[in-house]
Legacy VTK file of the C-alpha trace (Angstrom):
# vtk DataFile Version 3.0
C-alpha trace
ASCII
DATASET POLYDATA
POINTS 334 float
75.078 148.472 96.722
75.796 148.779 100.409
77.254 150.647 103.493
80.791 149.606 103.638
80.803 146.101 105.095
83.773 143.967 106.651
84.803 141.066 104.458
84.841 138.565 107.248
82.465 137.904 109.825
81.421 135.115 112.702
79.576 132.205 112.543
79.017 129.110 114.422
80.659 126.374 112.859
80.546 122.091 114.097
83.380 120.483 114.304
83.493 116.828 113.000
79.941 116.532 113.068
78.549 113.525 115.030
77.398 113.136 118.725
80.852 114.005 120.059
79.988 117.230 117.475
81.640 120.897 119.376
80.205 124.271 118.410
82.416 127.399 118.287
82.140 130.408 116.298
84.950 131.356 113.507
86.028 133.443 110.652
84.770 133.366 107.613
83.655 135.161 104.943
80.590 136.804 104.232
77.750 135.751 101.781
78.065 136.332 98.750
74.308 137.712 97.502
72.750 135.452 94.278
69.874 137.867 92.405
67.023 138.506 94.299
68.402 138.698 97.837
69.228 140.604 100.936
71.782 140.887 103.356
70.640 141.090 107.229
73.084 142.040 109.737
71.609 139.128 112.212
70.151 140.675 115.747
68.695 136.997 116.640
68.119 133.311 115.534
66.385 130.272 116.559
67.236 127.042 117.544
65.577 124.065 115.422
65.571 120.593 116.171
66.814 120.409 112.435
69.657 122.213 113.595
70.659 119.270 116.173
70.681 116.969 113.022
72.758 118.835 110.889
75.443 119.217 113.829
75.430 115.394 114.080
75.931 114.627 110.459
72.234 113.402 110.060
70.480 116.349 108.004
72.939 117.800 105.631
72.034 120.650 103.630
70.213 120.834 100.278
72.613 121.333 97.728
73.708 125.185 97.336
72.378 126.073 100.578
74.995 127.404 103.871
76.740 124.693 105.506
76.475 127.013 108.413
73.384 125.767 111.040
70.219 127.947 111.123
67.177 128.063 109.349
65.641 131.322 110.470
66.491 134.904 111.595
65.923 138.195 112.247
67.972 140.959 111.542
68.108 144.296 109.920
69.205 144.882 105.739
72.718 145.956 105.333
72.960 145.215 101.182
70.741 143.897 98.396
71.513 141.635 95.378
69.876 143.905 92.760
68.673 147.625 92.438
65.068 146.722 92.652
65.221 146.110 96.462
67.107 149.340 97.438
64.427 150.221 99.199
65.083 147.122 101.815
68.196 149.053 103.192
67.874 149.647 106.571
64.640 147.883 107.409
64.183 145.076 109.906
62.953 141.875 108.464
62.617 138.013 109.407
62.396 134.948 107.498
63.297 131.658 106.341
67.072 131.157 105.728
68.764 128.828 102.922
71.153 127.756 106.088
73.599 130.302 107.568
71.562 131.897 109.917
73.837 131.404 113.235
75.976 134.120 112.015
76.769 137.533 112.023
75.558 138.042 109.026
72.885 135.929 106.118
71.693 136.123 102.796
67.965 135.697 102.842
66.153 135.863 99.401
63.646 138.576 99.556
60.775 136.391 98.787
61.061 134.700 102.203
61.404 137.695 104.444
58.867 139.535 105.741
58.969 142.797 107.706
58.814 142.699 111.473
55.461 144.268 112.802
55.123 147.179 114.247
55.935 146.249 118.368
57.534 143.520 117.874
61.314 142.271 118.885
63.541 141.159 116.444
63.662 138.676 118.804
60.261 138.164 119.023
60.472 138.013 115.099
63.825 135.542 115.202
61.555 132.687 117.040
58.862 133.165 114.276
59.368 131.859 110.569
60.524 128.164 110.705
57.698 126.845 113.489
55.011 129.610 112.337
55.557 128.284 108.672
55.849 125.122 109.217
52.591 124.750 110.966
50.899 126.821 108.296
52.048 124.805 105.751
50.844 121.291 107.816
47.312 123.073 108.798
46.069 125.121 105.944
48.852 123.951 102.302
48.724 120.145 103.443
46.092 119.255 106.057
43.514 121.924 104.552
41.882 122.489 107.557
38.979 124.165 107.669
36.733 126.155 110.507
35.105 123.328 112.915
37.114 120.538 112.029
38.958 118.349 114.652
42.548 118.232 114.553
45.147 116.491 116.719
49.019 117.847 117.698
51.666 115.597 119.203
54.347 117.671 120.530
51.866 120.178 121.180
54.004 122.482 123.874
56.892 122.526 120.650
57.680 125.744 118.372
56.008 123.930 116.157
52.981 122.735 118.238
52.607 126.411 120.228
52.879 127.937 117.106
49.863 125.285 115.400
47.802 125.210 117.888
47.684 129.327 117.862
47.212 129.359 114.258
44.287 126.713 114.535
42.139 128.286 117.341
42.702 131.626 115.070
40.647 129.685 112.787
38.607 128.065 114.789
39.548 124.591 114.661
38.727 122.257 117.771
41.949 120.763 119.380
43.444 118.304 121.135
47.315 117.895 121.761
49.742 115.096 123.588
52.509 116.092 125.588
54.782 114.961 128.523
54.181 116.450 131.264
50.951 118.156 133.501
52.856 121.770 133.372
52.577 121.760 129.569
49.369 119.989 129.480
48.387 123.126 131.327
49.860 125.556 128.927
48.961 123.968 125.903
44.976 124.944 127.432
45.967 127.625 128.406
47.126 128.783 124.826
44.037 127.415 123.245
44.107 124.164 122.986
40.368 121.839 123.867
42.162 118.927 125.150
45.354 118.278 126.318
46.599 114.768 127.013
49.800 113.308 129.032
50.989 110.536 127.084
53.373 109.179 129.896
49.660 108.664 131.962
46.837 108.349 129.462
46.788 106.998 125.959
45.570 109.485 123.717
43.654 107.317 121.315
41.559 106.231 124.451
40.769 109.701 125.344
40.320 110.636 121.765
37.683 107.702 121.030
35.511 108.851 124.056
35.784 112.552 123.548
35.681 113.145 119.863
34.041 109.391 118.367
34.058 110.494 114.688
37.565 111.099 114.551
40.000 113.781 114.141
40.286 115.141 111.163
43.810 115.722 110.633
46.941 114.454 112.650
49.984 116.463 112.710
52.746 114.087 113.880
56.514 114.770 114.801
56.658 111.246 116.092
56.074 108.660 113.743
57.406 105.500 115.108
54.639 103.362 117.254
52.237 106.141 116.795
50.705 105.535 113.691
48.401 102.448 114.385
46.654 104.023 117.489
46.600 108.000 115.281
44.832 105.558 112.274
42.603 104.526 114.488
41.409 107.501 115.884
41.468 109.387 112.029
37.912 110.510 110.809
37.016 109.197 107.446
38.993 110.941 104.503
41.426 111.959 107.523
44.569 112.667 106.993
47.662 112.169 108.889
50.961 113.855 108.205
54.408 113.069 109.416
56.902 115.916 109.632
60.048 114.390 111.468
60.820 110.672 113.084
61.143 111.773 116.600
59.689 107.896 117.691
62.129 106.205 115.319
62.300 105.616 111.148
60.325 102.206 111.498
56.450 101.514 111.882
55.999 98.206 113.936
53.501 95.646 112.721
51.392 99.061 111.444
47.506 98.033 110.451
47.173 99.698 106.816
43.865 98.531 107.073
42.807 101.048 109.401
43.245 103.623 106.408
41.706 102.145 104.328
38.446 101.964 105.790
39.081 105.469 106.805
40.158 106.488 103.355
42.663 108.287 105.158
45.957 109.514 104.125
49.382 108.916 104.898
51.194 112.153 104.098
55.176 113.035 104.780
56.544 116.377 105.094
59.497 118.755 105.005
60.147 122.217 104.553
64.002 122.632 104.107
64.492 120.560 101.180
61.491 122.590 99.319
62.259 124.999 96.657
62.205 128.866 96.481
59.413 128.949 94.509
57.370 126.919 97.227
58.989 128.477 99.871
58.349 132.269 98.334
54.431 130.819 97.701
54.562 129.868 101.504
55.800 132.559 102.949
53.460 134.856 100.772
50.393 133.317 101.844
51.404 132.590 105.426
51.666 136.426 105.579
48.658 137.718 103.578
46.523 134.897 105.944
48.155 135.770 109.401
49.790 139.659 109.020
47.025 141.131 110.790
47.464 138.703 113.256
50.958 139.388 113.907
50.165 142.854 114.092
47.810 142.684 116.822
49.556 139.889 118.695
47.120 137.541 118.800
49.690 135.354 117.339
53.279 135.149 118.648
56.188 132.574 119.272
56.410 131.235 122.663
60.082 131.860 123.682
61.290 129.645 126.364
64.613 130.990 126.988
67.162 133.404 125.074
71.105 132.567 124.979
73.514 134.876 124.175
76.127 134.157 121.434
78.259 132.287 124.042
75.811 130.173 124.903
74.833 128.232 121.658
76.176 125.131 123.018
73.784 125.424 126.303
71.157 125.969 123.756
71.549 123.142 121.929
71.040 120.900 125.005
68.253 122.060 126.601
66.510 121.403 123.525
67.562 117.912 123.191
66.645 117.933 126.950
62.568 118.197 125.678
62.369 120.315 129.257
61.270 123.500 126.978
57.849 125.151 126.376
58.182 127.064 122.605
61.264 127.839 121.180
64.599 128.876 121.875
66.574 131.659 120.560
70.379 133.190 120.286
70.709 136.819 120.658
73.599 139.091 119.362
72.593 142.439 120.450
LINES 1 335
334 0 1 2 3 4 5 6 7 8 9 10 11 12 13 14 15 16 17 18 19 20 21 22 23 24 25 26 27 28 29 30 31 32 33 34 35 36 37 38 39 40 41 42 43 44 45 46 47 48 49 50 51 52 53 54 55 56 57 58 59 60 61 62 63 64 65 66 67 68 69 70 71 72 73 74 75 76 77 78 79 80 81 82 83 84 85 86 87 88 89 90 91 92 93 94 95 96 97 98 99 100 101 102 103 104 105 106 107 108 109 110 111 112 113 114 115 116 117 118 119 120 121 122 123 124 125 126 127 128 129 130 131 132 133 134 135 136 137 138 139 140 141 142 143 144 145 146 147 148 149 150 151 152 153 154 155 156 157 158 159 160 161 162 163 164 165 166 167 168 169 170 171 172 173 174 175 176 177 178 179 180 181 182 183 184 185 186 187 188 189 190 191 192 193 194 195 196 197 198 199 200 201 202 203 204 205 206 207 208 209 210 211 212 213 214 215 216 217 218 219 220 221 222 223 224 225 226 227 228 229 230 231 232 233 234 235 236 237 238 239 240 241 242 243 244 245 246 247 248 249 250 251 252 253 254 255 256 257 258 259 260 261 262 263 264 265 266 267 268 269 270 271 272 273 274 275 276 277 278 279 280 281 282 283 284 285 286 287 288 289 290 291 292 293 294 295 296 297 298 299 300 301 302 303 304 305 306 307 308 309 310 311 312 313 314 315 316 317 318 319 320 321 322 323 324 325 326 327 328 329 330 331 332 333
């Protein structure tokens, strides 16, 4: 139940994954629709850190899901798995992909798209679902953070931490964030965020124990690593800290467990890819009845650093790893 569609299209495949890992797009065929999904013709996607993993052989893909790198995209429906979503033909949605999305064309199951709002980009829209999501699910599923509370974002000039610390001060949460250098210290105030802390000058648990001395209420950490005795100590009683990726390394040195304990605090660790549909149709529901009117009038939107074009995936790829960017990256194929 489509427009006629070629039976092969482009995508960005890695060959022999690992750090010596090259990008280049090839043949292949299109994918083949399972019940209860939609085919976008891709117009963007964005550029995860998840993405850098799979490329070197360090993330594989859930079983059943694309080989093919991307988590997220934007695009507009070309064909639909059943007759029931006819009526997606021909509009432009955006969404969380099951892998595939740097391509020409994805399969996205119609649970996880939503439809881009009226004025945005697809773009715009491309840059939106896995960081936008992903802090939802952290903040509001995990962290349950409610209106007043204190909450603390490493990585806060990320996708991931633009995107949290929007969808915090939307909900009034008070909030401090580390980063690396004084430009994004600046633009993560800028954007909302109460404090804003340069890690390579000042150690945030310092400035956290002066500024906030009953603790942050939730920790949202992409670091792990060394950071968990000095977040622990910092954690409000019944706290909670949650690890979403090892950026500081798979081992916690000499770590205090005491320091929860007296907190009550928890310890919580986090992904999104390896969820089901079920969870990630629940997700993507309430992430969109919560924040739609938000999207709509732009008081929430990604932060796009830079845009490549579908030549420049590889470029892409590095600047991220570079940790030079301010929001997210995306690859355009208009």
């Amino acid at each position: 139940m489509a427009t006629t569609l070629p039976t092969i299209m482009q995508a960005v495949c890695v060959d022999s994954p690992g750090r010596d890992s090259q990008l280049r797009w090839q043949d292949c065929a299109l994918p083949k629709l399972k019940p209860g999904e939609v085919l976008l013709k891709v117009a963007a996607f964005g550029i995860n850190r998840a993405d850098l993993m799979q490329r070197q052989g360090l993330y594989p893909p859930p079983p059943g899901d694309s080989t093919i790198l991307g988590l997220e995209a934007a695009g507009i429906v070309v064909a639909v798995a059943d007759d029931s979503l006819s009526p997606l033909i021909g509009q432009a949605l955006f969404g969380l992909v099951n892998g595939g999305g740097y391509a020409e064309y994805v399969a996205i199951p119609a649970t996880q798209a939503m439809a881009v709002p009226e004025g945005w980009s697809l773009q715009q829209a491309a840059a939106t679902a896995e960081t936008f999501l992903t802090a939802y699910q952290l903040l509001f599923l995990l962290g349950e953070a409610t209106e007043g509370q204190r909450l603390l974002i490493h990585a806060g000039a990320s996708g991931v931490g633009t995107s949290a610390i929007q969808l915090a001060k939307a909900r009034q949460l008070q909030i401090a964030v580390t980063v690396g250098t004084a430009d994004k210290a600046a633009f993560c105030r800028q954007l909302g965020a109460d404090i804003a802390i340069n890690y390579r000058e000042q150690d945030f648990s310092e400035v956290l124990a002066a500024a906030w001395p009953e603790g942050v209420a939730l920790v949202l950490d992409p670091v792990a690593g060394s950071y968990l005795n000095s977040e622990a100590s910092v954690l409000a009683v019944d706290g909670k800290i949650i690890i979403y990726a090892m950026m500081g390394g798979r081992k916690i040195p000499e770590f205090d467990l005491s320091l929860l304990f007296k907190k009550r605090g928890q310890l919580l660790c986090s992904t999104l890819r390896n969820r089901d549909a079920a969870y990630k149709a629940e997700l993507t529901r309430r992430f969109h009845a919560d924040f739609a009117a938000d999207l709509a009038a732009k008081s929430i939107e990604p932060v796009i650093a830079a845009v490549f074009s579908r030549e420049e995936v590889e470029q892409a790829h590095q600047l991220l790893a570079s940790n030079q960017t301010i929001g997210k990256l995306l690859v355009t194929l208009e």
